[in-house]
C-alpha positions as CSV (number, residue, x, y, z in Angstrom):
1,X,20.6,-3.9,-22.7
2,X,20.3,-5.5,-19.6
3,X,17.0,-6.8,-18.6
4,X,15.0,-5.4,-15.4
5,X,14.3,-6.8,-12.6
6,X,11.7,-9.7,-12.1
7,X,10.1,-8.0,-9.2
8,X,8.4,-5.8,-11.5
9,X,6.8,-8.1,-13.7
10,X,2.8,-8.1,-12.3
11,X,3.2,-11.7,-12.0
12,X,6.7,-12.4,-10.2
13,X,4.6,-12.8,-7.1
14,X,1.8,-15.0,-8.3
15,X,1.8,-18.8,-7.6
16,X,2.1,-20.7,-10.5
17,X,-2.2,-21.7,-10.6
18,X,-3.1,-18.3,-10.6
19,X,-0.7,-16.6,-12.9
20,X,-2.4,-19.9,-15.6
21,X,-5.5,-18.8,-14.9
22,X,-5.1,-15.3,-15.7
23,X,-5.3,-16.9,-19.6
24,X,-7.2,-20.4,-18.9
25,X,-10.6,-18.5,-18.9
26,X,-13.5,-17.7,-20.7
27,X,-13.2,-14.3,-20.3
28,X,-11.6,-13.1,-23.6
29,X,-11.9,-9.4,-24.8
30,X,-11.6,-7.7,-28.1
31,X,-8.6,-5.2,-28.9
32,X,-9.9,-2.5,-31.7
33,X,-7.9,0.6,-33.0
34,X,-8.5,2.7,-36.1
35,X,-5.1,3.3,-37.9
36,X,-4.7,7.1,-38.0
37,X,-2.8,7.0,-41.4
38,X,-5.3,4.5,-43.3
39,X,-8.4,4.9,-41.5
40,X,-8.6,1.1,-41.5
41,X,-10.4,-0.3,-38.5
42,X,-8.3,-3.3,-36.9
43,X,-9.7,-5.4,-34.3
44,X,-8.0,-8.5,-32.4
45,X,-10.3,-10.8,-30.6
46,X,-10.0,-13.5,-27.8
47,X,-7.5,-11.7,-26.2
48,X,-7.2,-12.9,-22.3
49,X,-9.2,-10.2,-20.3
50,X,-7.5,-11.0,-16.7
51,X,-4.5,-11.1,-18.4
52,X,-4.6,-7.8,-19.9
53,X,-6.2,-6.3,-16.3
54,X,-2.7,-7.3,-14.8
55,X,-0.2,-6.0,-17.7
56,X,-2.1,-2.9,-18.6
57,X,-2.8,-0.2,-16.1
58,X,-4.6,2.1,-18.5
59,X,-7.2,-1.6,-19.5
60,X,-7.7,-1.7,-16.0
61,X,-8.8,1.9,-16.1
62,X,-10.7,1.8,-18.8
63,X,-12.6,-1.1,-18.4
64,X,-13.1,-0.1,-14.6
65,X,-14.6,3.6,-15.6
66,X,-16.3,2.0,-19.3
67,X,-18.2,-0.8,-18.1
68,X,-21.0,-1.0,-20.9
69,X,-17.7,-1.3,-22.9
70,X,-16.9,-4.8,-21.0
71,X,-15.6,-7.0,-23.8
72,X,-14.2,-4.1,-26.0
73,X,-10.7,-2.5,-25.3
74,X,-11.2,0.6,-28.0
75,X,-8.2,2.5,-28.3
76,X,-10.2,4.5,-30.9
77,X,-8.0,6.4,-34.0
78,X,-4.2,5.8,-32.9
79,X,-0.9,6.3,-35.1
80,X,1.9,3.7,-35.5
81,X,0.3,1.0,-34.4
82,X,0.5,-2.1,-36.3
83,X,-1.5,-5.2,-36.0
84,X,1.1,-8.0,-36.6
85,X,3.2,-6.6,-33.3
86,X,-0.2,-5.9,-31.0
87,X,-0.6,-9.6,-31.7
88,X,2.9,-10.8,-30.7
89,X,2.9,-8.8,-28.2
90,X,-0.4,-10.3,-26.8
91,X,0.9,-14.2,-27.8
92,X,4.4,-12.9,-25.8
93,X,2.0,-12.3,-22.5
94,X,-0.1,-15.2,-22.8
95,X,3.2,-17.4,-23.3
96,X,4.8,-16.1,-19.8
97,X,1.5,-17.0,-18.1
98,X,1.6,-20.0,-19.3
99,X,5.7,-20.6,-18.6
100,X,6.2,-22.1,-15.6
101,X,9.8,-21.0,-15.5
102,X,12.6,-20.3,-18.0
103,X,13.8,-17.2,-19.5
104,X,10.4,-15.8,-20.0
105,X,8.2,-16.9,-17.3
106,X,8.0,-13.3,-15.6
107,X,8.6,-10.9,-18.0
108,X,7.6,-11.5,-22.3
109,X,10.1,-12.7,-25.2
110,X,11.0,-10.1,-27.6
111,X,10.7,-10.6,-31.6
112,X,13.7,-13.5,-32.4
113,X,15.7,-11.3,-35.2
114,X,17.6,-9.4,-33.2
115,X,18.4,-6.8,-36.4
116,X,15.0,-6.5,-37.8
117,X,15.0,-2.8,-36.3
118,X,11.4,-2.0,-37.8
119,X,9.6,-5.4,-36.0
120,X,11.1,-4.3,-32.8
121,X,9.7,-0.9,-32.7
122,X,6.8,-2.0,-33.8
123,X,7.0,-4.4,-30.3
124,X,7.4,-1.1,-28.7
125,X,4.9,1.0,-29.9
126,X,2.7,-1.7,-29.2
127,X,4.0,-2.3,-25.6
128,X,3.5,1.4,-24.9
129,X,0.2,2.0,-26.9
130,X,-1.4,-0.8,-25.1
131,X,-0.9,1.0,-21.9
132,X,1.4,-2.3,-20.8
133,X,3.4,-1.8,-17.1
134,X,7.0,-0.1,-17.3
135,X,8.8,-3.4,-17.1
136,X,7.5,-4.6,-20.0
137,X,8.1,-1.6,-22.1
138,X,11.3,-1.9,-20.7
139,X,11.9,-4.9,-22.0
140,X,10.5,-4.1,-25.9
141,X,13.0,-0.7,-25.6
142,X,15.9,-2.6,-24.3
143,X,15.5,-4.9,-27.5
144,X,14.9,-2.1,-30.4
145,X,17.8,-0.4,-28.5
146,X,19.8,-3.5,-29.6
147,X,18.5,-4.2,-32.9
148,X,19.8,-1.0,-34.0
149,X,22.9,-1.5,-32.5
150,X,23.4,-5.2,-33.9
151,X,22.2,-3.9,-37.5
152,X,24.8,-1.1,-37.3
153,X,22.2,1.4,-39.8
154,X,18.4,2.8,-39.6
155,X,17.1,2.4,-42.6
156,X,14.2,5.0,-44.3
157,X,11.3,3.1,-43.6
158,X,12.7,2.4,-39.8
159,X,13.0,6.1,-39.6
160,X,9.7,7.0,-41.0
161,X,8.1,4.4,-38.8
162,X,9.7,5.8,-35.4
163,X,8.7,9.5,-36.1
164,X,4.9,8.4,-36.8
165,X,4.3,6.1,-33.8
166,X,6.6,8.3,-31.3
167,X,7.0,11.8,-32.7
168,X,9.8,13.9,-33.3
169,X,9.5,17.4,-31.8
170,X,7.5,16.0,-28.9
171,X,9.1,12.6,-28.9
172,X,8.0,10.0,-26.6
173,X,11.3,8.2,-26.8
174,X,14.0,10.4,-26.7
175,X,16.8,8.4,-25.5
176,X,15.9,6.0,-28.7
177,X,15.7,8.6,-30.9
178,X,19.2,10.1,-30.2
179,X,20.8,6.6,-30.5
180,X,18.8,6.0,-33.6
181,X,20.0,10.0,-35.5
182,X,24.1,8.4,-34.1
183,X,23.9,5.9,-36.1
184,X,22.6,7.4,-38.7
185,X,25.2,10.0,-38.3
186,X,27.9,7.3,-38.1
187,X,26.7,5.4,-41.4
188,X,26.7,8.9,-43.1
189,X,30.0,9.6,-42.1
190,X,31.8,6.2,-43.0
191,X,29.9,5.2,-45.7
192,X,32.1,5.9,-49.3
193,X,28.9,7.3,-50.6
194,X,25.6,8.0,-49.3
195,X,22.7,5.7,-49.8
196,X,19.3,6.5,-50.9
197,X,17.9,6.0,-46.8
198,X,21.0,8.7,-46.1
199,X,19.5,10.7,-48.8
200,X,15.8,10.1,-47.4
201,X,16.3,10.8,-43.7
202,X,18.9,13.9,-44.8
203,X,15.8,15.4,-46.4
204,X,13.1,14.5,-43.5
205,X,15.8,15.8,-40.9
206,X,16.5,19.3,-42.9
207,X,12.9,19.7,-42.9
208,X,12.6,19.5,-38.7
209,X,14.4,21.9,-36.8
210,X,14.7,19.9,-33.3
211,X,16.1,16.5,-35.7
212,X,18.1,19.1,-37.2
213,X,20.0,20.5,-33.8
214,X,19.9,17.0,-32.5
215,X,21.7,15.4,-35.8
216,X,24.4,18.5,-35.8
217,X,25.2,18.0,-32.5
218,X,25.3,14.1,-33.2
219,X,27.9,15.1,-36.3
220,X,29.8,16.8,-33.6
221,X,30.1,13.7,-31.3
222,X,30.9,11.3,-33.6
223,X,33.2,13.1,-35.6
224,X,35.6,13.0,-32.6
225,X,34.9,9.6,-31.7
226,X,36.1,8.8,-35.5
227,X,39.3,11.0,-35.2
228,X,39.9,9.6,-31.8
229,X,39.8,6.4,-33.1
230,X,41.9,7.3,-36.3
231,X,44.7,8.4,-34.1
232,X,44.4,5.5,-32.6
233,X,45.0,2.9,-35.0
234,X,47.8,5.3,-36.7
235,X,49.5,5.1,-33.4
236,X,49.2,1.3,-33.1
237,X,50.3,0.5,-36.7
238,X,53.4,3.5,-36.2
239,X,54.0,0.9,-33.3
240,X,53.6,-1.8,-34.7
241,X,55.8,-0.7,-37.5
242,X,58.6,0.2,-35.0
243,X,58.3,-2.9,-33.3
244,X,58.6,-4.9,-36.5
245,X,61.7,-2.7,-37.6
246,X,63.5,-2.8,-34.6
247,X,63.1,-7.3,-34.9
248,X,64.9,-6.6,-38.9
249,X,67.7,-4.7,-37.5
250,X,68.3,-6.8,-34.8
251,X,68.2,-9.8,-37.1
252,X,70.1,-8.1,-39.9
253,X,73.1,-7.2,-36.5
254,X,72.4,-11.4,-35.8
255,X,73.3,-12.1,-39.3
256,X,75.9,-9.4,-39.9
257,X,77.7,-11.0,-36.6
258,X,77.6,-15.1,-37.8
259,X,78.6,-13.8,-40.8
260,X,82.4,-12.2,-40.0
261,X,83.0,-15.6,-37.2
């Protein structure tokens, strides 16, 4: 997916000295959530405060209308979000402020395995549960986008995962989800037998009318992709086949002719 712009990362227009010093402070803050599904509080500390001011729009709201609150970002009880990706996602910001140039200097570097399709939604959730600017959503969807793409199959757990930290019948990331139910579709429909995650998301789909309608119509789609493609290759191997006869009689005439001189 291609990457956006750098004129909408918060800090394309900062000089070098003040885009450092945005995580060179003493001013550090403390992130705390409590997991909807566990009830387990989570809490990440020495997080930059300036730093978060500039990614976040909804930080900068809240610490601007909950100032007795001043060194506590509480997201209070959230779903989907998990602690290792809040804190990559943090350590991905505080490394472009700190990048003078490169790659990631304006906009942060997304999780290196570009099939682990679970870590990169969980970049994502994080990205958009942290209230961080469009751009750098942008960039965390872009790269789940791809990891399903490059791993060519959602597994259960990746499924499960998506429809707890984004929904399904109000789903936050629609254009996600419908690439996430074709490939699912596509594995089911090429695959010799189905697997248990086929089995699994089969029974979570049957069970939601919207995932339903939106897989059926994805059955649809790809079934004529695969036929399309079928008749494609038969009509390149019929040519092929032609093409390889037509080279045998010719040689058996070549033959046939040095033969009677």
């Amino acid at each position: 997916m291609a990457s956006t712009t750098n004129s909408s990362s918060p800090v394309a227009d900062m000089p070098y000295s003040q885009k450092l010093a945005l995580v060179n402070t003493n001013a550090m803050i403390t992130i705390k959530w409590i997991d909807e599904k566990t009830s387990q509080p989570m809490t990440l500390s020495n997080v930059p405060k300036a730093m978060l001011l500039a990614f976040s729009a909804s930080a900068k709201q809240y610490f601007a209308t909950t100032p007795k609150h001043g060194n506590v970002y509480n997201l209070g009880t959230i779903s989907g979000l998990s602690f290792g990706a809040v804190r990559y996602v943090v350590n991905a910001l505080v490394a472009t402020c700190r990048a003078r140039d490169g790659p990631n200097a304006l906009l942060p570097a997304v999780y290196t395995d570009a099939t682990d399709v679970l870590r990169h939604l969980k970049c994502l959730a994080a990205a958009k549960k942290l209230g961080l600017v469009r751009s750098v959503q942008y960039v965390y969807r872009g790269a789940a986008m791809d990891a399903v793409r490059a791993a060519d199959k959602v597994t259960g757990d990746d499924f499960d995962y998506f429809l707890h930290a984004f929904g399904s019948n109000k789903c936050n990331e629609p254009m996600l989800l419908r690439h996430i139910v074709n490939v699912v579709v596509f594995t089911e429909l090429t695959d010799e037998e189905e697997s248990p995650d086929t089995l699994h998301i089969n029974k979570v789909v049957t069970s939601n009318r919207d995932l339903a309608v939106m897989k059926k119509a994805a059955e649809v789609e790809v079934h004529k992709k695969l036929t399309a493609r079928k008749e494609m290759e038969e009509k390149r191997a019929a040519e092929k086949a032609a093409k390889q006869k037509s080279r045998l009689d010719y040689l058996d005439r070549k033959a046939k002719r040095e033969a009677a001189q």
